[in-house]
C-alpha positions in Angstrom: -103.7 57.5 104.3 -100.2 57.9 103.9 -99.8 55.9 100.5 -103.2 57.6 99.5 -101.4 60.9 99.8 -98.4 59.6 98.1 -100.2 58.5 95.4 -102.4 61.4 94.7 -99.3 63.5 94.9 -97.7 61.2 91.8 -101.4 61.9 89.9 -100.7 65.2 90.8 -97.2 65.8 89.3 -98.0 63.5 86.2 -100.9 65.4 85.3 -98.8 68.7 85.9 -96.2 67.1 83.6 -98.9 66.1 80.5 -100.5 69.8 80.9 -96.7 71.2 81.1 -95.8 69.5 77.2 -95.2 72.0 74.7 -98.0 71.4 71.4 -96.5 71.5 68.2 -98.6 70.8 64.9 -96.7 69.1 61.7 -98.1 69.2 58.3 -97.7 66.2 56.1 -97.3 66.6 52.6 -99.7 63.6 51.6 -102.3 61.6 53.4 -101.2 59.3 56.0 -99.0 56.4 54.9 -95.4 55.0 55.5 -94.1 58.3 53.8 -94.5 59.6 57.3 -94.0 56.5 59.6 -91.1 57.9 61.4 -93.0 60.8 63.1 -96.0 58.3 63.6 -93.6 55.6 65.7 -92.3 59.1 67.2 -95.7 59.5 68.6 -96.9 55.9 69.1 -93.3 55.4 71.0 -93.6 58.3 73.6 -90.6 59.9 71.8 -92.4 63.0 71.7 -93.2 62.9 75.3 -90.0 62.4 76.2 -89.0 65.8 74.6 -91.8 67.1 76.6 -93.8 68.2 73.5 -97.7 67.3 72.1 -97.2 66.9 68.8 -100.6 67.2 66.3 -99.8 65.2 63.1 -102.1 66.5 60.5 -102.4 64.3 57.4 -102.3 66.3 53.7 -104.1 65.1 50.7 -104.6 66.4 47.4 -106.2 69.3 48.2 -103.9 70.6 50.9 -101.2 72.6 50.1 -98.5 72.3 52.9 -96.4 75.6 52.4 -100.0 77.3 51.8 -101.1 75.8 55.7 -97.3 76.9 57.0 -98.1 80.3 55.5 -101.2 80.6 57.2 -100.2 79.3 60.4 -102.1 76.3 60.7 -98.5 74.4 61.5 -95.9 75.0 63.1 -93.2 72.9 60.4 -94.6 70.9 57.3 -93.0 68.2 55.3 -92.1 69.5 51.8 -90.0 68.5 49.0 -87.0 71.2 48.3 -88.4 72.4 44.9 -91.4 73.5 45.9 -90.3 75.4 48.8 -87.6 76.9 47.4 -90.1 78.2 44.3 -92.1 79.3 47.6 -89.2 81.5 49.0 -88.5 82.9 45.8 -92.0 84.1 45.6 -91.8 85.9 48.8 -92.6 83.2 51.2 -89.7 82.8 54.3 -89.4 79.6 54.6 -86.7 77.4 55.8 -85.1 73.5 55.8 -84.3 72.9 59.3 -83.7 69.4 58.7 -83.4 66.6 55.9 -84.6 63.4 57.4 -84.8 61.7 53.7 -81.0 61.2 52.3 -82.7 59.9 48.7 -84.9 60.7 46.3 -87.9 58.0 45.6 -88.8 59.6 42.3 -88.6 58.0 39.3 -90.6 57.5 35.6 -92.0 54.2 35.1 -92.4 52.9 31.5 -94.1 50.3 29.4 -91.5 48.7 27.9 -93.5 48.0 24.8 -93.7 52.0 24.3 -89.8 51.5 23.4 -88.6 53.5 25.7 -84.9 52.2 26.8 -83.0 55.4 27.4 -84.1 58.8 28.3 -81.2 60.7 26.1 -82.7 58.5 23.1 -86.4 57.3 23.5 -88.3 60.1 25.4 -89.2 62.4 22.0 -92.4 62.3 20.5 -93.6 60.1 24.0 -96.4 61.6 25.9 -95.1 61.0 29.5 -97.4 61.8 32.8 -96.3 64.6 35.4 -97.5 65.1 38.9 -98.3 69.2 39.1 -98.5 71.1 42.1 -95.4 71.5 42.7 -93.8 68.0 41.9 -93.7 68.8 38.4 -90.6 71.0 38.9 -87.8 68.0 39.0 -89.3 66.5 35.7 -88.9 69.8 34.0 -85.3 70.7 34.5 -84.9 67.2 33.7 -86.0 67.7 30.7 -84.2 70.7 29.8 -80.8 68.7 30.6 -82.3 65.9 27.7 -82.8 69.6 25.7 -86.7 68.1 25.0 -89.3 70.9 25.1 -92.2 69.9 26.9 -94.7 71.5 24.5 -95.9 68.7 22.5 -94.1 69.1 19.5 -92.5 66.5 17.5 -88.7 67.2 19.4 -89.9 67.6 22.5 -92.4 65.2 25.4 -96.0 65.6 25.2 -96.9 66.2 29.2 -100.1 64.5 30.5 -100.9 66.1 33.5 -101.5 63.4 35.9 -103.7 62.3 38.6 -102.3 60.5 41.8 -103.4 57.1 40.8 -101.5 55.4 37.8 -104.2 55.4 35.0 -102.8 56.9 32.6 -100.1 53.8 32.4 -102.6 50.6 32.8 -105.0 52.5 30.2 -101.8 53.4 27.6 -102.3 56.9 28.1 -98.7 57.6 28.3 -95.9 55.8 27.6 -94.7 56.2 31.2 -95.8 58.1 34.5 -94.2 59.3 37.6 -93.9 57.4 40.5 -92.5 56.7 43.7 -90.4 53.5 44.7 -91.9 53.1 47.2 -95.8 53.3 46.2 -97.0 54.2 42.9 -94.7 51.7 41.3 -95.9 49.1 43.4 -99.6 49.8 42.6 -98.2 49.2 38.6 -97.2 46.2 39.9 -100.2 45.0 42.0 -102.7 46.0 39.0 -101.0 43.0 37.0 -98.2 44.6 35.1 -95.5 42.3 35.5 -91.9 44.1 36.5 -90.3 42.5 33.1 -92.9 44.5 31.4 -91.4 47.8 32.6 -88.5 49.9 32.4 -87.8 52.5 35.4 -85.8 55.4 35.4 -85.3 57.1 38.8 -83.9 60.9 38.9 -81.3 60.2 41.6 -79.8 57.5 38.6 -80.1 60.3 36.4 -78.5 63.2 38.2 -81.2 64.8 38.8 -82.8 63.7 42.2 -83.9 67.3 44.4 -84.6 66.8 48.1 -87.6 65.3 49.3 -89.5 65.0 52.5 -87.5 67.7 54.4 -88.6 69.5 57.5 -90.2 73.0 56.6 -90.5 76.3 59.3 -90.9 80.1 58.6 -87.8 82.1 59.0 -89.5 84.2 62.4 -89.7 80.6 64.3 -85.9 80.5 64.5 -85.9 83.6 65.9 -88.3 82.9 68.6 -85.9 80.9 71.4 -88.6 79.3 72.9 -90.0 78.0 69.6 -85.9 76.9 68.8 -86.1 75.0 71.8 -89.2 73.1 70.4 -88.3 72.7 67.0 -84.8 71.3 68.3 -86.9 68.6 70.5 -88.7 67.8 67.5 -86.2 67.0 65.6 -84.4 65.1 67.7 -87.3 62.4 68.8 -88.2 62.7 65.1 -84.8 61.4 63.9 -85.0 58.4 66.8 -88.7 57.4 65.2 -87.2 57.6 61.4 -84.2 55.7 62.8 -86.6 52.9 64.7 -89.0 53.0 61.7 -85.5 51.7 59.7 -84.9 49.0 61.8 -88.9 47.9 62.6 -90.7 48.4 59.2 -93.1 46.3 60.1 -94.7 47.7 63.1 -93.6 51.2 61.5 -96.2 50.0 59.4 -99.1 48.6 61.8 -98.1 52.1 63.6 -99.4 54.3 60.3 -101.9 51.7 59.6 -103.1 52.6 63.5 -103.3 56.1 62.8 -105.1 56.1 59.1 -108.7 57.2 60.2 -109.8 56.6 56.5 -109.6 52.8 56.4 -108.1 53.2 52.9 -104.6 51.4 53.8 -103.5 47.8 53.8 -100.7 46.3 56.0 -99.1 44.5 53.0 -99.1 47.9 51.4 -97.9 50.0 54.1 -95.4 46.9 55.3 -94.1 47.3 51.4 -93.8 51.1 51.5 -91.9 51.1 55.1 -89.5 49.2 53.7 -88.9 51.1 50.6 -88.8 54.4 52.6 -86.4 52.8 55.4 -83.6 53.1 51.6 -84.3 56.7 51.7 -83.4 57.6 55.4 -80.6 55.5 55.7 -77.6 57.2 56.5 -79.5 60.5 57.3 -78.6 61.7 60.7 -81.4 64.7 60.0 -79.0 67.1 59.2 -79.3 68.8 55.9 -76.0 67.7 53.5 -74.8 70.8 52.1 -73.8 69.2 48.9 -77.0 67.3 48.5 -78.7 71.1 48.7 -75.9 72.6 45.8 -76.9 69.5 44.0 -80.6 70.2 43.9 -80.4 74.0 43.3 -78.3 73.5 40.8 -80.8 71.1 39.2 -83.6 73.7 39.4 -81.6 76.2 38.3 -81.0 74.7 35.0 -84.3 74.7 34.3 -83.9 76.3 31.0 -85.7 79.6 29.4 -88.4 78.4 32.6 -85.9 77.9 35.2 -87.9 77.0 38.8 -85.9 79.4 40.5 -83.6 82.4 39.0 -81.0 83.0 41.3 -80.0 80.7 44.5 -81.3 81.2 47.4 -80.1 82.9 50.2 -81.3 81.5 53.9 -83.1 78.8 52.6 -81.5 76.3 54.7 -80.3 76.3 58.6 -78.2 73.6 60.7 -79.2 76.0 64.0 -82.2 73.5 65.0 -79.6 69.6 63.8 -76.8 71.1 65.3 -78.3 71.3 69.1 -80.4 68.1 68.4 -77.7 66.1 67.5 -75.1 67.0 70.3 
């Protein structure tokens, strides 16, 4: 009777425990892939648990709008690349990076090297090249404007295709080259039988013009809230320790997404490729936003030409409050 009352005391303090966790809903920016392993393994790991929080991972897609769901409260942080959310606070929108998880960029164009395309400064005019919208357009256009190529079609400047997330417009000559990622659309070039030697990549961080990607995202009135600080600080931290273990374990990083994809639309070799690709762009991120990485990118959408992304730098954009206590 004694150990019975023992152990229904332990049930009893363990189920008071689980109902105690704080919930806390994240946003992806895309659908569920090795993008995001790190707050997958978070999950899968117990990371989260040990923070004491219940953390709903919500995948995105391409007709989810991450800022838009932030806005609207249906999360509490989203993943978001800089440009766009800084485009979003000009527009009226508070929100703020509370932390940077990805160091580098994984943007890049891929060409056909039979479209003669060698260098950017040279070989881009008169080339119809395919651009990502919806907000990932914005690093290709201030690009642009440092090459001083128009982007309106005419003879000096780059024809833009708008393109789909797949990479048809490159296997069917469409375009001379299209955006990818290192880490997936390039790889699905590669897989539909165009041999490496037949490309030529050029990636924005090689270029100068690399913007932050894949930061963490919250509205302005959550940092204000101390309970919600306390959250978002556990978040982060047991974040930054699945992005650190997804580094070192790519592999099971990747049978932990592929675990967690409810559409059946991954592959392990895939996912197993795209963990290690991704592990290149959070190395040597600690989670804290580099100040000089952020000058870098606002700089780069400021120069965005008589169509600048943003007209005047931000103010409050960024915060270290949540890294600094999450990395003591």
């Amino acid at each position: 009777m004694k150990k019975f009352l023992i152990s229904a005391g332990l049930v009893s303090l363990m189920a008071g425990a689980a109902s105690a966790a704080d919930d806390l809903t994240l946003q992806l920016k895309w659908v569920t892939q090795a993008q995001f392993g790190g707050y997958y393994v978070a999950k899968d790991k117990g990371f989260y648990e040990e923070e004491g929080l219940n953390v709903t991972i919500k995948p995105g897609g391409p007709d989810i709008a991450p800022v838009q769901v932030l806005a609207g409260g249906g999360a509490d942080v989203t993943v978001e690349w800089m440009p766009a959310a800084l485009a979003a606070r000009e527009k009226g929108l508070p929100i703020v990076n509370i932390a940077q998880p990805f160091k580098k960029s994984g943007m890049m164009l891929t060409c056909l090297k039979e479209s003669g395309v060698a260098d950017p400064k040279t070989d881009f005019k008169g080339k119809t090249l395919g651009v990502w919208f919806s907000g990932n357009e914005y690093p290709f256009l201030s690009w642009m404007n440092h090459l001083g190529l128009k982007t309106d079609g005419s003879p000096e400047g780059v024809t833009v295709l708008k393109q789909g997330f797949n990479v048809d417009p490159i296997l069917q000559k469409q375009a001379a080259c299209i955006s990818t990622m290192t880490y997936n659309e390039y790889w699905q070039v590669i897989d539909a039988g165009i041999k490496p030697e037949d490309l030529v990549t050029f990636k924005y961080d090689d270029q100068g013009v690399a913007t932050l990607e894949d930061g963490l995202y919250v509205l302005e009135e959550k940092l204000n809230d101390p309970a919600m600080e306390d959250k978002l600080v556990r978040f982060v931290r047991a974040s930054m320790k699945g992005w650190k273990y997804a580094e070192e374990h790519p592999e099971e990083a990747a049978e932990i997404v592929l675990e967690n994809d409810e559409t059946g639309a991954q592959t392990i070799e895939h996912q197993a490729r795209m963990a290690g690709e991704i592990a290149k762009l959070t190395a040597g991120s600690n989670g804290a936003l580099d100040e000089a990485d952020y000058k870098r990118t606002v700089d780069t959408l400021l120069s965005g030409g008589s169509d600048p992304v943003i007209s005047k730098a931000p103010e409050g954009a960024w915060s270290s409050a949540i890294t600094d206590k999450a990395l003591q």
